[in-house]
C-alpha positions in Angstrom: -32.6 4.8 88.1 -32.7 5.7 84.3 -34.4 9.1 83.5 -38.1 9.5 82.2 -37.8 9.7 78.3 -34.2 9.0 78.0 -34.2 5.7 75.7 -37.1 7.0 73.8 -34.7 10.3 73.3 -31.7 8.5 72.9 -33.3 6.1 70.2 -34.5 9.1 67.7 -31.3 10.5 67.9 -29.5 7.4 66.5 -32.1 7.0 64.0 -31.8 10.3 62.9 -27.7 10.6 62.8 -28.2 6.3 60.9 -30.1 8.4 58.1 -27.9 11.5 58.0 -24.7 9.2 57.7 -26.1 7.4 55.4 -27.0 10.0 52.8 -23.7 11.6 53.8 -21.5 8.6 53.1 -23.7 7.7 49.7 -23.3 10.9 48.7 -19.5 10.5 48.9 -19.3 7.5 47.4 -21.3 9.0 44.2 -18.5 12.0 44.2 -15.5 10.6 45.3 -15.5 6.8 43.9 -13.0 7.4 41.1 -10.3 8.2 44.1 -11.0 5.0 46.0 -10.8 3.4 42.6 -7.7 4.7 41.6 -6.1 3.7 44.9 -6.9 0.3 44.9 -8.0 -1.0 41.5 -9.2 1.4 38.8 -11.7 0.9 37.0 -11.4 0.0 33.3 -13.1 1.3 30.5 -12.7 -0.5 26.9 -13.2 0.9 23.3 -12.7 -0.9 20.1 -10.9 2.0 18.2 -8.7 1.7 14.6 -5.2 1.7 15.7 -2.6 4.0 14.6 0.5 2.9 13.0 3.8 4.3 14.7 6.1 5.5 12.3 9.0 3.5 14.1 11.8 4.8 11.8 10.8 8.8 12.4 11.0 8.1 16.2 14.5 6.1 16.0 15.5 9.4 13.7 14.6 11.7 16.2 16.3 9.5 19.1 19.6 9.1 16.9 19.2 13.5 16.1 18.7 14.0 19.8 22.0 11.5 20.7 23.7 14.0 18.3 22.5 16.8 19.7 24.1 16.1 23.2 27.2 15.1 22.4 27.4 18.3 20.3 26.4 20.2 23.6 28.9 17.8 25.3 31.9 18.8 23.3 31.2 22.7 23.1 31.4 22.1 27.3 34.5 20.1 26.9 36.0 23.0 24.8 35.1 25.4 27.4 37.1 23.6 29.9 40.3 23.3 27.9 40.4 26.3 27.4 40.2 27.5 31.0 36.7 28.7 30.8 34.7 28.3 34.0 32.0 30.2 33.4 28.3 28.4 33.9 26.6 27.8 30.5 23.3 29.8 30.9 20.3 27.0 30.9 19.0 29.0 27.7 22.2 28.7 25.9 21.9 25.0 26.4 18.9 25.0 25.0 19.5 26.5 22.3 22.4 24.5 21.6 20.4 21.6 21.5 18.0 23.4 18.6 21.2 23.6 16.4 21.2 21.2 12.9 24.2 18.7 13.4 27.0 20.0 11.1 27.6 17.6 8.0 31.1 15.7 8.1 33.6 17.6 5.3 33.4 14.2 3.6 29.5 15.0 2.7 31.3 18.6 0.9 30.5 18.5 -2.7 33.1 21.8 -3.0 36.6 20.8 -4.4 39.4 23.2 -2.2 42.0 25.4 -4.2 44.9 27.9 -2.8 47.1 30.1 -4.2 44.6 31.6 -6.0 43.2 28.4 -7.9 46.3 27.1 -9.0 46.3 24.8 -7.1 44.1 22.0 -6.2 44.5 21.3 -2.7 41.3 18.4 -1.7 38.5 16.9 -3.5 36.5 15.6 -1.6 34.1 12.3 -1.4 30.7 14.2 -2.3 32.1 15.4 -5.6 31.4 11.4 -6.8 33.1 9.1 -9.1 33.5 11.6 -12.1 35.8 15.1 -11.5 37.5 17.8 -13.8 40.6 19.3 -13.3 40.0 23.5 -14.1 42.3 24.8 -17.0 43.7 27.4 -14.3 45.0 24.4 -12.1 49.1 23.6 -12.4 49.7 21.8 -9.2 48.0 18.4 -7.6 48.7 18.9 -3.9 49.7 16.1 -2.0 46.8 13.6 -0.8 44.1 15.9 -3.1 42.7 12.6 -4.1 43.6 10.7 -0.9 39.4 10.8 0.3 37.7 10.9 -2.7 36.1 8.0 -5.2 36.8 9.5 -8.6 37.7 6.9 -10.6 36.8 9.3 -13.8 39.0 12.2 -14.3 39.3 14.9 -17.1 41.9 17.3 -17.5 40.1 20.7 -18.9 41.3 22.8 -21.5 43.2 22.1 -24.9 46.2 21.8 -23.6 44.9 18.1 -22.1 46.6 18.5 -18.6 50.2 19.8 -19.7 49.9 22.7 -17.7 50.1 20.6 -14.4 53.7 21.0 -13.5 53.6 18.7 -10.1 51.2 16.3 -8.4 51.6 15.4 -4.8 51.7 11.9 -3.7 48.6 9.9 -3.4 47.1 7.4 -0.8 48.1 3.9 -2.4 44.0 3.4 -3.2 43.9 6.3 -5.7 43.6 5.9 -8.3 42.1 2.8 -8.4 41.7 -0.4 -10.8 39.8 1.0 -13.6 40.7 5.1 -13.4 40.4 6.7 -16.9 41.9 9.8 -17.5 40.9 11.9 -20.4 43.9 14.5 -21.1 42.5 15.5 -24.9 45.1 17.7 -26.5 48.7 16.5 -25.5 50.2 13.7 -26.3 52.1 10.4 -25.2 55.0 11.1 -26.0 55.4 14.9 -24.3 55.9 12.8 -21.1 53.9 15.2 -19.4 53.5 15.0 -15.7 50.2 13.7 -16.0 51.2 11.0 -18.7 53.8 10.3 -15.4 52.1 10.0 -12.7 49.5 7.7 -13.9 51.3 5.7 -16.2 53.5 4.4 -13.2 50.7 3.3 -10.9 49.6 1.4 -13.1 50.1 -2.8 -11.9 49.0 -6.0 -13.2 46.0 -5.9 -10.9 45.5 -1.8 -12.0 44.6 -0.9 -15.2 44.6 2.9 -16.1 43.5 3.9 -19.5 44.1 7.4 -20.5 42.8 9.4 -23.7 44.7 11.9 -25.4 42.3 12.1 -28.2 38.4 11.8 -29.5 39.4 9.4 -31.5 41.1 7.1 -29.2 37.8 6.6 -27.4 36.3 3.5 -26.5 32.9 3.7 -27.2 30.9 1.5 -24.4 29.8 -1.9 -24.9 26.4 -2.3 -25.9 24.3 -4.2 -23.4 23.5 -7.5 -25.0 19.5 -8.4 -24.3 19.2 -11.8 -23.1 15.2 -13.5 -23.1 14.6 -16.1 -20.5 12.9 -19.4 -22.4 10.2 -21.3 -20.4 8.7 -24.4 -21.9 4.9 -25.2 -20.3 3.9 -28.5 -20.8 0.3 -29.3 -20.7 -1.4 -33.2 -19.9 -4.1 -34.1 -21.1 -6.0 -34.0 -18.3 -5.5 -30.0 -17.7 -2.0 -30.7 -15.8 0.8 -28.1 -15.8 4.5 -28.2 -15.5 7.1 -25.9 -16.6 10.9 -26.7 -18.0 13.6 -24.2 -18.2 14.3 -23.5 -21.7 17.9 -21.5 -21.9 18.3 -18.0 -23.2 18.4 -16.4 -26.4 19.8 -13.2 -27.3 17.6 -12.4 -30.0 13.7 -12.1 -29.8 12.4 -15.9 -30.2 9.5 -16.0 -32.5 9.7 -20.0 -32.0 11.6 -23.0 -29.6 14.3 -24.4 -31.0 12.3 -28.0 -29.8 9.0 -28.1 -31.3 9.0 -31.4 -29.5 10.0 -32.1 -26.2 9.9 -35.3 -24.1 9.6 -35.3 -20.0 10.8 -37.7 -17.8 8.1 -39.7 -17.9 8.4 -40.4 -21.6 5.3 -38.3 -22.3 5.6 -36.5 -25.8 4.7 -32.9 -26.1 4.1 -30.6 -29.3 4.4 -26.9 -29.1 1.4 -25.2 -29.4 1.8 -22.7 -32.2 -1.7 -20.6 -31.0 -0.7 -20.4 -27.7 0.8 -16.2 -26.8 4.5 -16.7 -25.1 5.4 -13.3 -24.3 6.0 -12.1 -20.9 8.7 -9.0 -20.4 11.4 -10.3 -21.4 10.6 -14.1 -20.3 9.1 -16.5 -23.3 6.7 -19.2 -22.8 5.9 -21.5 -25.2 3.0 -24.0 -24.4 3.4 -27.7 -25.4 0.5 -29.7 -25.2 0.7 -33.4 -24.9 0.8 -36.0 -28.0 -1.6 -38.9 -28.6 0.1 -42.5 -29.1 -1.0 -44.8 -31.7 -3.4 -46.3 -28.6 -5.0 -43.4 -28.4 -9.0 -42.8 -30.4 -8.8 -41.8 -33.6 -11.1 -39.4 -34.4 -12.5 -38.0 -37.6 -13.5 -34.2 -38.4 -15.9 -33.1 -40.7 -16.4 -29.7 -41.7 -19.7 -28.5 -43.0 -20.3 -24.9 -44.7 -23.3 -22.8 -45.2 -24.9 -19.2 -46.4 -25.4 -17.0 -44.4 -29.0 -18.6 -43.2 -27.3 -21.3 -42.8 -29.9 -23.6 -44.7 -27.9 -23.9 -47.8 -24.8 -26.1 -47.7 -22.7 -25.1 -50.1 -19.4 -27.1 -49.2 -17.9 -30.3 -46.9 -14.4 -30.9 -46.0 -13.7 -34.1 -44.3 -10.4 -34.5 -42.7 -7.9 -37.0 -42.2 -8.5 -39.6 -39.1 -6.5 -38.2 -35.8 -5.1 -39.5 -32.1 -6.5 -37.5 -29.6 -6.0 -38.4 -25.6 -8.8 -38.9 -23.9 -10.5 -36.0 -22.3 -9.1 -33.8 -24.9 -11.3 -31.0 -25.9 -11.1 -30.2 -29.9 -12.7 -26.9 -30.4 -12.9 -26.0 -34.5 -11.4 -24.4 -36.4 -11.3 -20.8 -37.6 -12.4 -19.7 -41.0 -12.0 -16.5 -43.0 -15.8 -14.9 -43.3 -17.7 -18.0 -41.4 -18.7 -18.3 -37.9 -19.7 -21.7 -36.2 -23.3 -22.6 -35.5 -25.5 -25.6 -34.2 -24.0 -28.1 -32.1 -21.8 -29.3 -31.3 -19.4 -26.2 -31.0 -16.7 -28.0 -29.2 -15.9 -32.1 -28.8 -14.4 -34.1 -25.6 -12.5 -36.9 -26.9 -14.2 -40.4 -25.5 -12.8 -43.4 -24.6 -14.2 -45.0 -28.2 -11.2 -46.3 -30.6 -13.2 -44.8 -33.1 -15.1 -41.5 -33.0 -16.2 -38.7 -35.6 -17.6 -35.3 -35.1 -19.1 -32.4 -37.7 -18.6 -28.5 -37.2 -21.0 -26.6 -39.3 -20.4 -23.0 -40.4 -22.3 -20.3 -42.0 -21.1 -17.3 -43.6 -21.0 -14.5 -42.0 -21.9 -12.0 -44.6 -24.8 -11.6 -47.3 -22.5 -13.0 -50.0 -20.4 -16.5 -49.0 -17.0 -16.3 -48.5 -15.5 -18.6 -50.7 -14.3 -21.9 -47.9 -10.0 -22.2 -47.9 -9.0 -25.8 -48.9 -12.8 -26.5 -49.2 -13.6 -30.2 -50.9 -17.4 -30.0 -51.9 -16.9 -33.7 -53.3 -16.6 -34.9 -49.6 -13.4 -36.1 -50.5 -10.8 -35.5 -47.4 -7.9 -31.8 -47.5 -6.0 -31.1 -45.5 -4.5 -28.5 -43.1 -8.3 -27.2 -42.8 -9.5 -30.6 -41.5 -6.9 -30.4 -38.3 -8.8 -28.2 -35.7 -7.3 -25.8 -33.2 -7.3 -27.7 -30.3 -6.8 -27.5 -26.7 -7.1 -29.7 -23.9 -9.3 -30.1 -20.7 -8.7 -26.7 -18.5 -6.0 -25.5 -21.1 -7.5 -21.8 -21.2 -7.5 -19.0 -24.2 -5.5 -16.0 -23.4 -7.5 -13.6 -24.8 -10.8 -12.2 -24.1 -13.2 -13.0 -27.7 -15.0 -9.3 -28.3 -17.0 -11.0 -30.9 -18.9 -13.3 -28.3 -22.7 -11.7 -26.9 -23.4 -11.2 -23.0 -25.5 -14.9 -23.4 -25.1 -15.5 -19.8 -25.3 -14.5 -16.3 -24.3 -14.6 -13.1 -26.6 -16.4 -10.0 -24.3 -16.0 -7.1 -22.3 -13.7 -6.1 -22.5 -11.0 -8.5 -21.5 -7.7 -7.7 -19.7 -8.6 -4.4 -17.9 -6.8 -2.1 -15.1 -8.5 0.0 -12.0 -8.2 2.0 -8.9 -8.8 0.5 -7.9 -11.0 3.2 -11.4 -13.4 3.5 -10.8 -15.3 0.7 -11.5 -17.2 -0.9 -14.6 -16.1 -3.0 -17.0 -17.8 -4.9 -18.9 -16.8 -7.8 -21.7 -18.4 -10.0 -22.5 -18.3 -13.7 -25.6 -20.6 -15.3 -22.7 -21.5 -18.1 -22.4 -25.1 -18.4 -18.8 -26.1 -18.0 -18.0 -28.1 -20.6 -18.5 -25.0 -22.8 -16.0 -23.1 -20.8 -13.2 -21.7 -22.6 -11.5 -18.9 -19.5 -11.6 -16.8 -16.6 -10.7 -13.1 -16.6 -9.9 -10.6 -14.5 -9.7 -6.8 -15.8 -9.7 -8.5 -19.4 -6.6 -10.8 -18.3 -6.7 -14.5 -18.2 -6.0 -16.0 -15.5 -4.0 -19.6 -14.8 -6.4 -22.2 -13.5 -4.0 -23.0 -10.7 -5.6 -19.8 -9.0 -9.0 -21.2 -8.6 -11.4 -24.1 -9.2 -14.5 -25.0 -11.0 -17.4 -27.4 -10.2 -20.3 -28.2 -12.1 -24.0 -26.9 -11.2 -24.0 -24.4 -13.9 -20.1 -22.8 -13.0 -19.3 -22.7 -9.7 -15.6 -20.7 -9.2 -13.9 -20.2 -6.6 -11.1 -17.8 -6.1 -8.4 -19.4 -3.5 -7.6 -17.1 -0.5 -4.1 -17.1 -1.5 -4.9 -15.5 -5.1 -7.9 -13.4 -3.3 -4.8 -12.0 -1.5 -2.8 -10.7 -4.7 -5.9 -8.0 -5.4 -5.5 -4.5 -5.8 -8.4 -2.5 -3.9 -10.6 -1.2 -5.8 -13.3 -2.1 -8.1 -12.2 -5.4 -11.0 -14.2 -6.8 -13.5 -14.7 -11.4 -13.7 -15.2 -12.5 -17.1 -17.0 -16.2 -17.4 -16.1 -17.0 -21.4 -17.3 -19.5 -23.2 -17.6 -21.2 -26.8 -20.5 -19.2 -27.6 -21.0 -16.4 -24.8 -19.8 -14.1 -22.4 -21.1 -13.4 -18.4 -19.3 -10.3 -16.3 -19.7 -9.0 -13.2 -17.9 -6.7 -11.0 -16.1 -7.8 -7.8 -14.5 -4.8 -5.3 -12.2 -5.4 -3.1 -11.2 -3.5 0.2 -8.0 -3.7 2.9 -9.8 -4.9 6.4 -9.2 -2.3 9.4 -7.2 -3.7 12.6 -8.8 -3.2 15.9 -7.2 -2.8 18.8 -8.6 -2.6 22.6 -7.1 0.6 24.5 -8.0 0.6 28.4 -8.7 3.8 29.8 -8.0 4.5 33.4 -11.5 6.7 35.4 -9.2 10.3 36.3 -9.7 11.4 39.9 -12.6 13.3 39.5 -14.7 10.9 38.7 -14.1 11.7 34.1 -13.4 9.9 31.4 -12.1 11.1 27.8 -14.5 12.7 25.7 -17.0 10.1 23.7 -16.7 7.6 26.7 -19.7 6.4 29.1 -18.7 6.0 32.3 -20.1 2.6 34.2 -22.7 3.6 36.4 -23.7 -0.6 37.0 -25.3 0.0 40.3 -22.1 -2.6 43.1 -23.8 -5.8 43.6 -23.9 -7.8 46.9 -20.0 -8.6 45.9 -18.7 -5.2 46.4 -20.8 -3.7 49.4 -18.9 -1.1 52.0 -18.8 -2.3 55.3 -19.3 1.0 56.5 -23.2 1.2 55.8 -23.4 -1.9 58.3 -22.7 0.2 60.7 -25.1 2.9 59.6 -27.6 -0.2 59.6 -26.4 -1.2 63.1 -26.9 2.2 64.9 -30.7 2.8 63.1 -31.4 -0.7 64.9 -29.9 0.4 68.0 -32.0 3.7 67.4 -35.2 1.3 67.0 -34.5 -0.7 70.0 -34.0 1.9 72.6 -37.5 3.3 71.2 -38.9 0.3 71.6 -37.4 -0.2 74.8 -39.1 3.1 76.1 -42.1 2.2 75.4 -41.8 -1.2 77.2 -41.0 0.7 80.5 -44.2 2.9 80.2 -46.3 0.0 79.7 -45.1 -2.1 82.5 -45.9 1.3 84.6 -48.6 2.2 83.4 -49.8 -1.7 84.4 -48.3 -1.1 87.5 -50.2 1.9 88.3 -47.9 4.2 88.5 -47.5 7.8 86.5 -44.3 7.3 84.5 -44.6 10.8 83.3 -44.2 12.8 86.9 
């Protein structure tokens, strides 16, 4: 029969050792996870951090220096062994063996060789380049001197021009080569010196040698001839662009040779006389397409004023022109007047017949008398044909004489990466006034952006975004009668990499880094706090059980406790 007490004893003490391997085993698990981890499957912890660029070509230097390095150590061993030496190479003489700069090939020498006292010349080598001189105190040319070097340029020192040299060795059949001259100033031809000699009978039909025997016998060099590239930009009417390859000229062209050319689809284009062409040393001269007989004709009148512009004080009316239609005629400049009122500029319509009036006021206090001015309204001439320019055909030059009439709505002032293009910015301009974009004061080609109406909507493409310096750049909006600016800064964008770092056995991370303390979930339980469960319950039962037992003898009348 089971002692008195014995499964209420036995129960506490499972309880109590459930609890105290519990806290033991959670205690563990709080100190120790990091080594589980790392056993099995660490845990990762992830950073977003700017990555560093690896200088690949200093760590394939430092491979090739170190591959030098050992065979160096490799042949002073080989050495030894030749030699008979046995002897073990102390570890620290190894290593510093292995600290030792790689010694240069005598081909990298830049020091010519000489015996007998500097008489004579005994190797020159490749480093001394393409140009040597012979010293004065030099009388013999050892065989193969030459054999290794590249000296295709050779002067003989002294006034005596090279007759002191007495004998010269044979030389590798690549020396001298096609091209060698040899400047022996002071002797002459006909003293058949050695040098005279030697060189005169290498020379072949495929090897020239040209030697000097005197200043004046010197060829001066050529002078370069300058060559300019000649584009030829044609514009369309409707703001199309192609470019034709114009030749070269070796003189500075101040004009084509064509101030008319023709493409290939019989469209006629007239050089553009206002239109800049330099660029370095490439020329491009605009040509801007030529109204047909079908095309409006369209009538100019020019009206002058004071300087109040209330008094008109002459008319020029000018002969009847073609324009295409779409063609923008803006007017043209005068000496001491400035246009005002409206219209400042004119699109050509679709009418047959169409006529427009600039008006102009003087500038100053005093009028400025008008050039070819006709105040009987009878029609001139040069001074009625306006500078024109076609739809999207740009100046190329900012005007300083316009005022800061407009602004910008959108955009001003923006900061953006240099790879996020493309960008948009807004000025309240109206388009049809428009005249160019700048950047930094330079005009730029309207293939590099677009504009749409709304005011002036432009758009930077992401390719042109992309051609940016960074740094800080200024956008010009110009147009016939104002100017808007703002500033647009542009930055690289930083690369981000993710770098895994691996929790160390203590349970540590790098410095900076949080360590995951996300409680386990249901998913990654231990199996051994089921057994710590299991044995509290066992614990309970057995409790339990005792007090069942005293129960039924207590009902049973008996004294369970004797």
């Amino acid at each position: 029969m089971v002692k008195k007490g014995f499964f209420k004893k036995t129960g506490c003490i499972l309880i109590s050792a459930s609890i105290i391997l519990t806290g033991v085993m959670f205690f563990d698990s709080s100190t120790s996870e990091a080594d589980g981890e790392n056993l099995n499957q660490p845990e990762a912890v992830q950073e977003e951090i700017v990555k560093d660029e690896i200088v690949e070509d200093q760590v394939a230097e430092d491979a090739v220096l170190q591959e030098l390095k050992a065979e160096e150590i490799q042949t002073d061993t080989t050495e030894e062994i030749k030699t008979g030496t046995t002897e073990e190479v102390p570890a620290v003489v190894v290593e510093e063996a292995s600290k030792q700069e790689v010694v240069k090939d005598a081909s990298d020498s830049t020091t010519p060789e000489y015996t007998d006292g500097g008489a004579t010349l005994k190797f020159v080598p490749a480093g001394v380049g393409n140009e040597f001189t012979v010293p004065e105190t030099v009388t013999r040319i050892a065989e193969d001197a030459f054999s290794e070097s590249s000296v295709n340029v050779l002067h003989f020192a002294g006034a005596r021009g090279g007759d002191q040299i007495t004998s010269i060795g044979s030389q590798a059949n690549k020396w001298p080569a096609n091209g060698t001259v040899v400047y022996c100033l002071g002797s002459q031809l006909e003293d058949e010196s050695t040098v005279s000699s030697f060189f005169l009978a290498r020379q072949t039909a495929t090897r020239k040698i040209t030697i000097y025997y005197s200043e004046s016998d010197i060829e001066p060099d050529p002078t370069p001839v300058e060559t300019y590239a000649i584009k030829y930009k044609l514009v369309k009417a409707n703001g199309e662009t192609s470019t034709i390859d114009g030749g070269e000229s070796t003189t500075i062209p101040s004009a084509p040779v064509p101030t008319v050319v023709t493409d290939d689809n019989n469209i006629t284009y007239k050089w553009d006389e206002n239109a800049a062409a330099v660029s370095d040393k490439t020329y491009t001269f605009t040509f801007v397409e030529q109204a047909s007989a079908s095309d409006p004709l369209v009538t100019i009148t020019e009206e002058f004023y004071d300087s109040k512009g209330t008094t008109k004080v002459s008319t020029n009316v000018g002969n009847p022109n073609h324009y295409k239609k779409g063609t923008i005629i803006v007017p043209a400049k005068h000496d001491g007047y400035k246009v005002f009122d409206e219209p400042t500029q004119y699109e050509v319509t679709e009418a047959a017949s169409q006529a427009v009036t600039f008006k102009y006021k003087a500038s100053g206090t005093t009028p400025t008398p008008v050039p070819n001015g006709n105040t009987s309204g009878g029609s001139s001439g040069a001074s009625a044909t306006p500078a024109v320019t076609n739809k999207n055909q740009l100046k190329n030059e900012i005007d300083e004489t316009l005022l800061a009439k407009y602004q910008v709505i959108k955009g001003a002032n923006q900061t953006v990466v240099r790879e996020n293009g493309p960008v948009e910015i807004v000025c309240n301009g109206e388009v049809n006034k428009l005249t160019g974009i700048f950047v930094d004061k330079v005009r730029i080609d309207p293939s590099r952006y677009t504009i749409a109406s709304g005011s002036t909507i432009l758009t930077f493409t992401g390719g042109f975004v992309k051609l940016f310096s960074t740094g800080d750049h200024v956008v010009r909006f110009e147009y016939v009668d104002g100017y808007a600016e703002t500033g647009l800064k542009v930055t690289e964008g930083k690369t981000t990499t993710t770098v895994t770092y691996k929790v160390s056995s203590d349970g540590s991370i790098s410095s900076g880094h949080i360590k995951d303390t996300t409680p386990k979930t249901a998913d990654g339980f231990d199996n051994k706090y089921l057994l710590c469960i299991a044995i509290f319950l066992l614990g309970a039962g057995s409790i339990l059980f005792s007090n069942q037992r005293k129960l039924e003898a207590i009902l049973a009348g008996e004294n369970d406790d004797e």
